[in-house]
RODO-2510 file (C-alpha; in nm, 4 decimals, decimal comma):
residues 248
     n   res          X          Y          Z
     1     x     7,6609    -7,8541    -1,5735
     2     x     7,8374    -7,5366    -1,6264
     3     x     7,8853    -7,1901    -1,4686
     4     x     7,6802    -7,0017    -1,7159
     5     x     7,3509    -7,3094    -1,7050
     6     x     7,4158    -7,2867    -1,2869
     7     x     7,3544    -6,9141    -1,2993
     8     x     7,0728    -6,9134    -1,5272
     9     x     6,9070    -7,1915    -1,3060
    10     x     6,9585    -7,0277    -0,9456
    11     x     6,9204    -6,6253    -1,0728
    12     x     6,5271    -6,5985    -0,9650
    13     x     6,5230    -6,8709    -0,7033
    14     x     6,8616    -6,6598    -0,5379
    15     x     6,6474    -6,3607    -0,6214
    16     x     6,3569    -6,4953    -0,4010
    17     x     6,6056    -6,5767    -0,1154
    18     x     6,7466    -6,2496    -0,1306
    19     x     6,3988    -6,0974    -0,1171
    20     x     6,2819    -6,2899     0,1822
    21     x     6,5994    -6,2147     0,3166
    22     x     6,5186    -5,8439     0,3192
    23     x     6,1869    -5,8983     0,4763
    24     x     6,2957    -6,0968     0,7978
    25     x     6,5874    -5,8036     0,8120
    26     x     6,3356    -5,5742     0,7705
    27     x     6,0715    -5,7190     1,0195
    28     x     6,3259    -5,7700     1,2738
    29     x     6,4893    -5,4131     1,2817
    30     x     6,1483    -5,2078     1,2588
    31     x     5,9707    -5,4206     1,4863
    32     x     6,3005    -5,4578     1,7511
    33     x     6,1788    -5,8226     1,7893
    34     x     6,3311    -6,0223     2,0706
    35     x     6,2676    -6,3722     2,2215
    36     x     6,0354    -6,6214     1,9733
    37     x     5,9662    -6,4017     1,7341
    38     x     6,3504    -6,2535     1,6585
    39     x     6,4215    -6,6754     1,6541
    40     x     6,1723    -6,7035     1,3564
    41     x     6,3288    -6,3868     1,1350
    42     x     6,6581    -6,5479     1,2241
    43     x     6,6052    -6,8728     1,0895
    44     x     6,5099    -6,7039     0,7911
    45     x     6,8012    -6,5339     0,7330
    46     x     7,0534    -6,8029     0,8423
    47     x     6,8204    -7,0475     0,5756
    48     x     6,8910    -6,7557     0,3081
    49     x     7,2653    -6,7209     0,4189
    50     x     7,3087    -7,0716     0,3929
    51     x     7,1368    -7,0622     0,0379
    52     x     7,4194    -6,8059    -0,0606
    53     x     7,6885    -7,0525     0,0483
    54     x     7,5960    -7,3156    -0,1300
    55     x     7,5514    -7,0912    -0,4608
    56     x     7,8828    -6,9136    -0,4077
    57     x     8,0671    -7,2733    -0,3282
    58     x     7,9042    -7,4497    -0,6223
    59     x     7,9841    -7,1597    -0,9313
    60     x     8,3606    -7,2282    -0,7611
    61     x     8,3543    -7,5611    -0,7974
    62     x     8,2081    -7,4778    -1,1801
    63     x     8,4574    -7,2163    -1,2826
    64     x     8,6729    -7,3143    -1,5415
    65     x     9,0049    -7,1632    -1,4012
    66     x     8,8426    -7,1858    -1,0116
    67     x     9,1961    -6,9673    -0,8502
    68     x     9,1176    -6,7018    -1,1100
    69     x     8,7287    -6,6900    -1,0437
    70     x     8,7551    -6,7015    -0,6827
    71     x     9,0118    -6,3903    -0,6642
    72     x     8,7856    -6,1360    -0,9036
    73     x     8,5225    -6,2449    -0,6425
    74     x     8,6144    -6,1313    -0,3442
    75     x     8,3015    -5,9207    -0,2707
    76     x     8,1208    -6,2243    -0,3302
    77     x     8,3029    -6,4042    -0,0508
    78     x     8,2886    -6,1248     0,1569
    79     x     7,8946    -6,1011     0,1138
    80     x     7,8754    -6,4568     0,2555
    81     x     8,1763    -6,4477     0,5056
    82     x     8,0482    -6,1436     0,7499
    83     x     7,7453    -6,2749     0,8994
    84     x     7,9395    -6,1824     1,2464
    85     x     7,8692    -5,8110     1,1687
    86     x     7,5183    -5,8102     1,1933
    87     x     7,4130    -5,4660     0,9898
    88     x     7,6641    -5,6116     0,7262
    89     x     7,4312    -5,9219     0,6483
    90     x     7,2874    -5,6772     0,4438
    91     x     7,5243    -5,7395     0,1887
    92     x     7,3647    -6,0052     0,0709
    93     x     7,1393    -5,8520    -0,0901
    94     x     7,3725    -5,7960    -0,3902
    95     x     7,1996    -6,0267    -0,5497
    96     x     6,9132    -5,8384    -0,6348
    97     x     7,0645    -5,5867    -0,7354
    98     x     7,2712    -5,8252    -1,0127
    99     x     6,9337    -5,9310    -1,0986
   100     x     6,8489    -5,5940    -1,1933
   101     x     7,1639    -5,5485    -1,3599
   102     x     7,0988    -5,8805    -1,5324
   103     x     6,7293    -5,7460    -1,6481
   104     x     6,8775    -5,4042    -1,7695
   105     x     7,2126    -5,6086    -1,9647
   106     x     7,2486    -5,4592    -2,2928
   107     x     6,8978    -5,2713    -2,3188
   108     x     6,7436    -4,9705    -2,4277
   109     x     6,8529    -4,6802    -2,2196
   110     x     6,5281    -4,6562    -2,0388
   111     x     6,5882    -4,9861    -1,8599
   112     x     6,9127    -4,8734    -1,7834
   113     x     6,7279    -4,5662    -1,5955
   114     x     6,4887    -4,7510    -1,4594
   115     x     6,7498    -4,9942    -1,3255
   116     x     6,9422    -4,6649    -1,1389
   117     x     6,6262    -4,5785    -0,9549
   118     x     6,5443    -4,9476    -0,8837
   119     x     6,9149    -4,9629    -0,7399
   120     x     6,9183    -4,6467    -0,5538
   121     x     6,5773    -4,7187    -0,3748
   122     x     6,6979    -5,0724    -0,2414
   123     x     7,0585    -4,9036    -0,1299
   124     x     6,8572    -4,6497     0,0707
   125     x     6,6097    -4,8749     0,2085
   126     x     6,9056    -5,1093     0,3098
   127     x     7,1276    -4,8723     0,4616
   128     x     6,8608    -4,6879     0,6765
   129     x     6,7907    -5,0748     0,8099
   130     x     7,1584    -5,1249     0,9163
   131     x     7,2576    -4,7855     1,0620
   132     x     6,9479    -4,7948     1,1961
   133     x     7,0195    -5,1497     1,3459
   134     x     7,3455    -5,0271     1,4426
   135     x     7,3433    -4,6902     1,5897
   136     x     6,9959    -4,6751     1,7981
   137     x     7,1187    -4,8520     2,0696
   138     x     7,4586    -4,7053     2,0528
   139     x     7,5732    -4,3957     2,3556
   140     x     7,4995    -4,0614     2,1797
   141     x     7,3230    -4,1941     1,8785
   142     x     7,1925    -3,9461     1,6920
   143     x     6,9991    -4,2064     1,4364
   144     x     6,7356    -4,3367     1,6583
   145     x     6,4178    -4,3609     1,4118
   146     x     6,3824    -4,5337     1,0709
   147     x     6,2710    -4,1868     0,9426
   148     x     6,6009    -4,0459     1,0882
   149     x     6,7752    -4,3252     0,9411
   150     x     6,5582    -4,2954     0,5346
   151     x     6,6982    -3,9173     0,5768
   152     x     7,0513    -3,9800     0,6430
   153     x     7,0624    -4,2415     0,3670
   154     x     6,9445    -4,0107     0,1183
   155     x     7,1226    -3,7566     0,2412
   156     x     7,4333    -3,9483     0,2470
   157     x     7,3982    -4,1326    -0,0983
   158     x     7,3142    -3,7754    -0,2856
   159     x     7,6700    -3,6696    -0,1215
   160     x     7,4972    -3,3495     0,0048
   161     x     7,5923    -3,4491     0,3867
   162     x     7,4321    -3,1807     0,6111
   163     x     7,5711    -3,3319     0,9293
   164     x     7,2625    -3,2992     1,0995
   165     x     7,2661    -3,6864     1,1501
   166     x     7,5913    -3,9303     1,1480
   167     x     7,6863    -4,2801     1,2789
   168     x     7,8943    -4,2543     1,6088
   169     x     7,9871    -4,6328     1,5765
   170     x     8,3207    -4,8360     1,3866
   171     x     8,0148    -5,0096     1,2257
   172     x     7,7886    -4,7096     1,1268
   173     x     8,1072    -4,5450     0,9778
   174     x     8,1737    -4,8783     0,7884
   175     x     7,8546    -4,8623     0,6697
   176     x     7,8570    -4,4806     0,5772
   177     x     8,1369    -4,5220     0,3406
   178     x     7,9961    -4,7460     0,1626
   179     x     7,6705    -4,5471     0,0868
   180     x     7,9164    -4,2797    -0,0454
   181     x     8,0994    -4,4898    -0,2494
   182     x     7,7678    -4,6392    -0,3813
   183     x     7,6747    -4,3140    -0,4064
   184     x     7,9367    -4,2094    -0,6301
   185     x     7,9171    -4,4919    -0,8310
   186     x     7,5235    -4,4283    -0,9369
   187     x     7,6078    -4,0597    -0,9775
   188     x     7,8543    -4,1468    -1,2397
   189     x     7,6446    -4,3275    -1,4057
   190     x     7,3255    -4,1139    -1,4246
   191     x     7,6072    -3,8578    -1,5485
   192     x     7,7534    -4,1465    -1,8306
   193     x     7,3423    -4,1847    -1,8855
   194     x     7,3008    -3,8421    -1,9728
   195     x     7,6012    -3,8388    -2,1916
   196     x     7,5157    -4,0897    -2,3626
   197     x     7,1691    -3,9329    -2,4680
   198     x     7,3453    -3,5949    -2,5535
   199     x     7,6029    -3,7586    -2,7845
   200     x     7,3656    -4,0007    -2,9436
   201     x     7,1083    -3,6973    -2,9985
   202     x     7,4160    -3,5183    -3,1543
   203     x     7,4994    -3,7883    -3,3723
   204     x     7,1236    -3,8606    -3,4820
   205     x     7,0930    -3,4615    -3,5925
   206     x     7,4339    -3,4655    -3,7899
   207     x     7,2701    -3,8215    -3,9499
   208     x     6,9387    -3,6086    -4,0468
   209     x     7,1608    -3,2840    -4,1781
   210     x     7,3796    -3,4724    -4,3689
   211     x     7,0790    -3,6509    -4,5318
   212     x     6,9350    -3,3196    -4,6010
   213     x     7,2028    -3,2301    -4,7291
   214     x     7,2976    -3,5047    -4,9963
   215     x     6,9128    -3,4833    -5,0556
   216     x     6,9871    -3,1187    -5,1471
   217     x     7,3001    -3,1763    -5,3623
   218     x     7,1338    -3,4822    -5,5979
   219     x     6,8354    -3,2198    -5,5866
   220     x     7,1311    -2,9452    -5,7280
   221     x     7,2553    -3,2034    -5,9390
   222     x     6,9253    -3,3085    -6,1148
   223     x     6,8481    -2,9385    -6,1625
   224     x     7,2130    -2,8891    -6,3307
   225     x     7,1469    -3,1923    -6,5889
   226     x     6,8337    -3,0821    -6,6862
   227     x     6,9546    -2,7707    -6,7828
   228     x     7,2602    -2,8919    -6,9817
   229     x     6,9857    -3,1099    -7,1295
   230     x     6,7754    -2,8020    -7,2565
   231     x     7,0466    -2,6306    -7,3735
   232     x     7,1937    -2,8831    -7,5842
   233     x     6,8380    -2,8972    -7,7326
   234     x     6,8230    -2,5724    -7,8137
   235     x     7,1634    -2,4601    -7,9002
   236     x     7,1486    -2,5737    -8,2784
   237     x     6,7943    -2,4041    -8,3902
   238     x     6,9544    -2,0918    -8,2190
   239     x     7,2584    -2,0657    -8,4159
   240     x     7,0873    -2,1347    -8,7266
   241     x     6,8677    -1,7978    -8,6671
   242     x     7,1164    -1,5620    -8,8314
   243     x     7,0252    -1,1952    -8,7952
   244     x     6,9680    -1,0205    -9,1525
   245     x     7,2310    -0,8113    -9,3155
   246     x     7,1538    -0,4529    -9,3623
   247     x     7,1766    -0,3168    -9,7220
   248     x     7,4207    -0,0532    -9,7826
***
């Protein structure tokens, strides 16, 4: 078994997890379940966390150089490692959005769009479920409602930050800076999106002009060869045609 065989095997069955993970999350925040039912959309997500474990421990175990892997995956381990900081479980949900990477790879650019807005949706969905887990029980909260929480995740991911609504908690901040950082990170690449279209758009007109244009010079160059052509035809019959003498 190897690394690249073990990801290829658990990508969709992690996928599932993840997405099941997001319901029970999502369940137990909107709802504010307690007793029975918050037991049931906890098992859930410890079943899913432990899922995670086990696929995180197991690609170690597979790497080829396992010191090197596990330090240029340190976000990985800390996506499995904070389950103490309950808002933060939502980490976990990284793995759809590799999937989605994973979907858009080396495609045409319209996946890569479509990938963007599939990202940005689940990063605003996810943070108004954990500042909204967070802060609404908090002194002074100010993000009480999931519709208060929708608006300061959009408003916080676009980097527009009105200041109308803001965490008041270590853990809401925590989780605020990373919606601007993920924030940033999309915008840049909408922007390197967009580039990309301009310059490729450039580069396709230059191809068509400078098709044109050696259409237009073999065009020249046709015309030129048919003319030497007739004139070496008819250069001998006209020198031959001398004018007549006048008499004296």
């Amino acid at each position: 078994m190897t690394q690249a065989r073990w990801r290829r095997l658990t990508e969709w069955p992690l996928t599932a997890a993840a997405l099941l993970f997001l319901g029970a999350c999502a369940v137990e925040v909107l709802a504010d379940l307690h007793g029975p039912p918050q037991a049931v959309t906890e098992t859930i997500i410890n079943v899913t966390w432990l899922a995670f474990v086990a696929d995180y421990v197991v690609t170690l175990l597979l790497a080829e150089n396992r010191w090197r892997w596990f330090y240029r995956h340190l976000f990985d381990l800390a996506v499995i490692a904070l389950p103490a900081l309950r808002p933060l479980r939502l980490l976990r949900l990284v793995t759809l959005v590799r999937t989605l990477q994973g979907i858009a790879g080396t495609a045409f650019r319209g996946r890569v769009v479509a990938y963007v807005a599939m990202t940005t949706a689940l990063l605003v969905f996810v943070a108004s479920l954990a500042i909204l887990d967070t802060e609404r029980a908090a002194p002074g909260a100010l993000i009480t409602t999931f519709g208060d929480a929708l608006w300061w995740a959009f408003v916080t991911i676009t980097t527009v930050g009105y200041g109308d609504l803001y965490p008041v908690t270590a853990t809401g901040r925590l989780i605020a800076a990373g919606v601007m950082l993920g924030g940033i990170a999309l915008i840049g690449v909408v922007t390197a999106t967009l580039a990309s279209w301009i310059v490729d758009n450039v580069a396709q007109r230059d191809v068509e002009v400078q098709a044109a244009t050696r259409r237009e010079v073999a065009e020249l160059a046709d015309e030129i060869r048919a003319l030497r052509e007739t004139l070496t035809q008819s250069g001998p019959s006209s020198t031959g045609n001398h004018a007549p003498e006048r008499d004296l």
